[in-house]
C-alpha positions as CSV (number, residue, x, y, z in Angstrom):
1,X,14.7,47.9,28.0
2,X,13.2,51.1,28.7
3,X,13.1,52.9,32.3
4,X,10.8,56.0,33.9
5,X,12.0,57.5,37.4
6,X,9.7,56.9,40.0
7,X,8.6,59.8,42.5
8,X,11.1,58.5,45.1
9,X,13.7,59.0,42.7
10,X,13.8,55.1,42.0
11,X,14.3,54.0,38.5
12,X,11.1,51.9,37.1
13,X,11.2,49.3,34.3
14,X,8.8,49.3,31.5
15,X,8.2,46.5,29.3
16,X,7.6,48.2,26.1
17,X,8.5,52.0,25.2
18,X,5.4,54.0,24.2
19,X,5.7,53.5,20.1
20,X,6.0,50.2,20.6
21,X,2.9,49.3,22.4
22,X,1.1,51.7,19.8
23,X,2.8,49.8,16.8
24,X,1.1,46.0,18.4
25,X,-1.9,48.3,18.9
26,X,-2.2,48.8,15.2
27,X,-0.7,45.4,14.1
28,X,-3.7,44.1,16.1
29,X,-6.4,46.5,14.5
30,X,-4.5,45.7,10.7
31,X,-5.8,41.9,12.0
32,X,-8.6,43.1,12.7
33,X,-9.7,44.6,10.0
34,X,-8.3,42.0,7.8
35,X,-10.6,39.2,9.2
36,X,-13.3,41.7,8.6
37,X,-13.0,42.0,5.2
38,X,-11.9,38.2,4.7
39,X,-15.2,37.6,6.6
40,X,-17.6,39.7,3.8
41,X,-15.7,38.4,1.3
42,X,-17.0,34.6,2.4
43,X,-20.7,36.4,3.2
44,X,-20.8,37.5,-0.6
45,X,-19.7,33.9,-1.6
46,X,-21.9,31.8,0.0
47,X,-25.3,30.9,-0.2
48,X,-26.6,30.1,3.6
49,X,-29.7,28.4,2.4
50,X,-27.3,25.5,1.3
51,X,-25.2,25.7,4.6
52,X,-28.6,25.6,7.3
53,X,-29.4,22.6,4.8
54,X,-26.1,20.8,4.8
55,X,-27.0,18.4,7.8
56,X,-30.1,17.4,5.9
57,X,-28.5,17.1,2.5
58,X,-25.4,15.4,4.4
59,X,-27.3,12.8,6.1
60,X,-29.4,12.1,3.0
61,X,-26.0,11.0,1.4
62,X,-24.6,8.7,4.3
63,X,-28.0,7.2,3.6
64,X,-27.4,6.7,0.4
65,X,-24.0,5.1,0.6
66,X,-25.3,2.5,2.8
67,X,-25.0,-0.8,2.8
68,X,-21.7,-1.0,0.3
69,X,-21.6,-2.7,-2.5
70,X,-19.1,-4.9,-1.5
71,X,-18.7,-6.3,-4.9
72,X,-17.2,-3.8,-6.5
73,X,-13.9,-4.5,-4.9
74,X,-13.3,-7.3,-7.5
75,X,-12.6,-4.5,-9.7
76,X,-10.5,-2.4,-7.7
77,X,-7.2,-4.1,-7.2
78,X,-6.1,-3.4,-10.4
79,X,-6.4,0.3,-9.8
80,X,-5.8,0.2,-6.4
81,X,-1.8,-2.1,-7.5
82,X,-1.5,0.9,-10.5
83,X,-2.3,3.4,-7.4
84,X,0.9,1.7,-5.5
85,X,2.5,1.2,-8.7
86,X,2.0,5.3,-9.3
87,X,2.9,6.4,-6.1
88,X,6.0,4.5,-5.8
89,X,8.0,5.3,-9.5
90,X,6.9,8.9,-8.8
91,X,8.5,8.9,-5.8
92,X,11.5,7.4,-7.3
93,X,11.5,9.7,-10.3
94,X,11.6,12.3,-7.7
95,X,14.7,11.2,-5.8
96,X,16.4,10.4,-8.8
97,X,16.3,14.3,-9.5
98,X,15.4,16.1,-6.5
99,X,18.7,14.7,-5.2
100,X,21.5,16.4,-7.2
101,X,18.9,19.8,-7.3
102,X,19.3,19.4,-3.6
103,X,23.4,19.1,-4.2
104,X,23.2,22.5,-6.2
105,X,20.7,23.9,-4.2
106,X,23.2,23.6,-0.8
107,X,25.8,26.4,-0.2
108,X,28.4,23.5,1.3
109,X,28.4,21.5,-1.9
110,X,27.1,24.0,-5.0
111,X,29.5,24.7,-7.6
112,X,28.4,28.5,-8.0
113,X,27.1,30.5,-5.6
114,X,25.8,33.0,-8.2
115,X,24.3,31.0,-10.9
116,X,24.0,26.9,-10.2
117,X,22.5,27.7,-6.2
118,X,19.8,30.6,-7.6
119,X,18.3,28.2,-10.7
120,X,18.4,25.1,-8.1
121,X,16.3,26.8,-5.8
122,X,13.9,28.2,-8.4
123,X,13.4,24.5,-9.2
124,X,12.5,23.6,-6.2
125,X,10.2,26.8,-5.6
126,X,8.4,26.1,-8.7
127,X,7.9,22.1,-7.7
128,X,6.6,23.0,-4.4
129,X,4.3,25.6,-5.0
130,X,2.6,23.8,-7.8
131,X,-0.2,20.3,-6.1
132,X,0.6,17.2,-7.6
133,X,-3.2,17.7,-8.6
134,X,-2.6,20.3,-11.2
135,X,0.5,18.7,-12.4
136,X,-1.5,15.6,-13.3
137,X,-4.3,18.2,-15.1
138,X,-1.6,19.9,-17.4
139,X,0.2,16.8,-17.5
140,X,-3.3,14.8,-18.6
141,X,-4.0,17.6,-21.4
142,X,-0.2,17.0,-22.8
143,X,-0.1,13.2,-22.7
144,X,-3.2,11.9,-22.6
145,X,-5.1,10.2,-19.6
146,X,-3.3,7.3,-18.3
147,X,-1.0,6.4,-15.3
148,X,2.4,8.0,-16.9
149,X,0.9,11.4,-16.5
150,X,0.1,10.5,-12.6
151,X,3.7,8.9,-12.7
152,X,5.2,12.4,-13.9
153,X,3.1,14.4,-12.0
154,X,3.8,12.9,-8.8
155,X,7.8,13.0,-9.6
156,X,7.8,16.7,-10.4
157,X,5.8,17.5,-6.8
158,X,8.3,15.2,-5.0
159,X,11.3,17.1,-6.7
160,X,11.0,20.3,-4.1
161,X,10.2,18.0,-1.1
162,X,13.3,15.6,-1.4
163,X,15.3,18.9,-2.7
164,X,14.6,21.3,-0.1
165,X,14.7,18.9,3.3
166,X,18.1,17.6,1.4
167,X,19.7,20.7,1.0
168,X,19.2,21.8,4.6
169,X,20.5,18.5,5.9
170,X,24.0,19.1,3.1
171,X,23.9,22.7,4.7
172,X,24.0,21.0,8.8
173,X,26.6,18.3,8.2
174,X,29.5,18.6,10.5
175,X,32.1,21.0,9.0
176,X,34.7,19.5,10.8
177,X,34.6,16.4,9.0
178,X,34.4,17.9,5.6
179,X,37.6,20.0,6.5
180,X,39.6,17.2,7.8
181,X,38.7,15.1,4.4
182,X,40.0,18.3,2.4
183,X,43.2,18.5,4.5
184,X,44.3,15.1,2.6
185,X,43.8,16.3,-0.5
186,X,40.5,15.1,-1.2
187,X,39.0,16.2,-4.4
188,X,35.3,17.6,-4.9
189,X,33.7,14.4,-5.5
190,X,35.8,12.3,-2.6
191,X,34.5,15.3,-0.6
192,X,31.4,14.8,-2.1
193,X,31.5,11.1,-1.3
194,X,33.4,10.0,1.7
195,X,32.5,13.4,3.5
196,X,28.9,14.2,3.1
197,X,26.8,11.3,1.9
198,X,28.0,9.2,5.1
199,X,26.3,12.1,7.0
200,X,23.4,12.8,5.0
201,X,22.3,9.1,4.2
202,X,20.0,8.4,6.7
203,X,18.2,11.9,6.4
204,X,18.2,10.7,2.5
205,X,16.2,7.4,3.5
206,X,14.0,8.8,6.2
207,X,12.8,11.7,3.5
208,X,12.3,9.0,0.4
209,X,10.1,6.7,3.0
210,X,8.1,10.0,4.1
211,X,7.5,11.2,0.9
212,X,6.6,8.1,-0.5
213,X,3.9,7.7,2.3
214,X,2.9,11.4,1.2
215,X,2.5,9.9,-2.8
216,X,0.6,7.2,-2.0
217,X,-2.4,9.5,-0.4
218,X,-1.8,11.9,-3.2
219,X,-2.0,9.6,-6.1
220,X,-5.5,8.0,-4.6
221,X,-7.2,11.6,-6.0
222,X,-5.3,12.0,-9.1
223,X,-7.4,9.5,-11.3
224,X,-9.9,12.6,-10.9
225,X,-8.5,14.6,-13.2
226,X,-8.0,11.3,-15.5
227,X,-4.4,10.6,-14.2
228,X,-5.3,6.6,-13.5
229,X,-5.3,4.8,-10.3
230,X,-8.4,4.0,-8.0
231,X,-9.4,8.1,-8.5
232,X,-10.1,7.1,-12.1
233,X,-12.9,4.8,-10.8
234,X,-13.9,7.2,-7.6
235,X,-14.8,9.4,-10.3
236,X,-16.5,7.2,-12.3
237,X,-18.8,6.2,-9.5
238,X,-19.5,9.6,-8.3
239,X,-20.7,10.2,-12.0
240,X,-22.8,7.6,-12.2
241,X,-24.3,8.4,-8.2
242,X,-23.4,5.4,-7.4
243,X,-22.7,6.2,-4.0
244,X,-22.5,2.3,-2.6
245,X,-19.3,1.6,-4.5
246,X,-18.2,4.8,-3.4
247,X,-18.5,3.9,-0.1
248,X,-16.2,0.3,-0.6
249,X,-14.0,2.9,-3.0
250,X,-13.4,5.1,0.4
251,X,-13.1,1.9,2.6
252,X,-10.1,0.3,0.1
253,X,-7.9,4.2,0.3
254,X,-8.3,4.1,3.8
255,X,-7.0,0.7,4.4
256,X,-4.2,1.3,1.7
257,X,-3.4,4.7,3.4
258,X,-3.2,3.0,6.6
259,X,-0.5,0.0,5.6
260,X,1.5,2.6,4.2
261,X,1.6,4.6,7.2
262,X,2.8,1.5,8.8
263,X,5.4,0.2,6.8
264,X,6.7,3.8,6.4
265,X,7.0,4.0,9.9
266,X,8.5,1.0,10.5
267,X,11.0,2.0,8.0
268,X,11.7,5.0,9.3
269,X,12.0,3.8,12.9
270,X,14.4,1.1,11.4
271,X,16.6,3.9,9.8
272,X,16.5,6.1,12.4
């Protein structure tokens, strides 16, 4: 920490040297500056007539979803069970290859360092930075509308979820254990076995519960881009401005949403 002398010959502390205060000067006017121009680029965007008559328009819809239409939910469990249905392989798909990614990916169980940990991590990069909603629209164009291509598309999302939180768990287990495992001679899959799964499993299930709680929101929307599901029929609706059965259509997500949040935290609280 830098000091000054004081005119009684004391020695004074100062929090921040002189170049430092004028380097957070600046970082605050690059913020500045930045918001500005972040702020004109919006300004050029956007059409204010439409935003002073959002309230208007806004209320004008509510009135027209109202009252539902309740029977259209006759025809929604069978989208809603291929929503569940969607979710829930996807997920599975995911854990089925985000797991060994996740045993490449870690630097206390990868087999190379140089080549095996670098392409592991680029997998997960690449499923991670891509929405499950543009999976589904390349994956639509490639096999044709259905619920495989929300199936797929959820699993490849999934992949750099399960793969990243399981590779930082493999890279916290206890080092200890693994050493006194290796000590007896253990190979590289006892080590594997008897010396980092019993550590890792209930991480493992506590991720596969989460991120199937994460699926089954994101696999509600993915019938937009023709991926199956209840979107499939969300869409349809909105198409057809039939706003009533979109309003039953918004009541049957939330409640599925909502059960899954629950029995995914009861899960998790039962792990845990």
């Amino acid at each position: 920490m830098p000091n000054s002398e004081l005119s009684q010959g004391r020695i004074g502390w100062q929090r921040r040297t002189g170049r430092a205060r004028l380097a957070i000067w600046f970082a605050w006017l690059v913020g500045v500056l930045f918001i500005v121009q972040c702020w004109d680029i919006m300004n050029a965007e956007t059409i204010w007539d439409f935003v002073w008559d959002a309230p208007q328009q806004a209320g004008d819809l509510l009135g027209r979803m109202w009252p539902p239409r309740w029977s259209v939910l006759n025809r929604l469990w069978g989208p809603l069970w291929d929503t569940i249905n969607m979710a829930t392989l996807g997920t599975l798909l995911g854990i089925v290859l985000g797991a060994p990614v996740a045993f490449l990916a870690a630097r206390t169980t990868t087999p190379s360092l140089l080549i095996a940990r670098p392409i592991a991590l680029l997998i997960i990069v690449s499923s991670r930075s891509i929405n499950a909603l543009i999976w589904a629209l390349l994956l639509v164009t490639i096999l044709g509308p259905g619920v495989l291509a929300g199936i797929i598309a959820i699993a490849l999302r999934s992949i750099g979820f399960v793969g990243k939180l399981l590779y930082e768990a493999l890279e916290e287990t206890d080092a200890s254990q693994i050493e006194a495992i290796t000590a007896t001679g253990a190979t590289r899959g006892q080590r594997l076995i008897f010396g980092f799964l019993p550590q890792i499993m209930p991480v493992f299930a506590g991720i596969s519960v989460y991120r199937w709680d994460i699926n089954i929101r994101e696999s509600t929307v993915l019938g937009l881009v023709g991926a199956g599901g209840i979107g499939l029929q969300l869409n349809a609706s909105v198409s057809r401005l039939a706003w009533p059965e979109v309003t039953v259509m918004f009541a049957a997500i939330l409640v599925t949403v909502i059960v899954s949040e629950y029995v995914s935290a009861k899960v998790r609280a039962h792990i845990i």
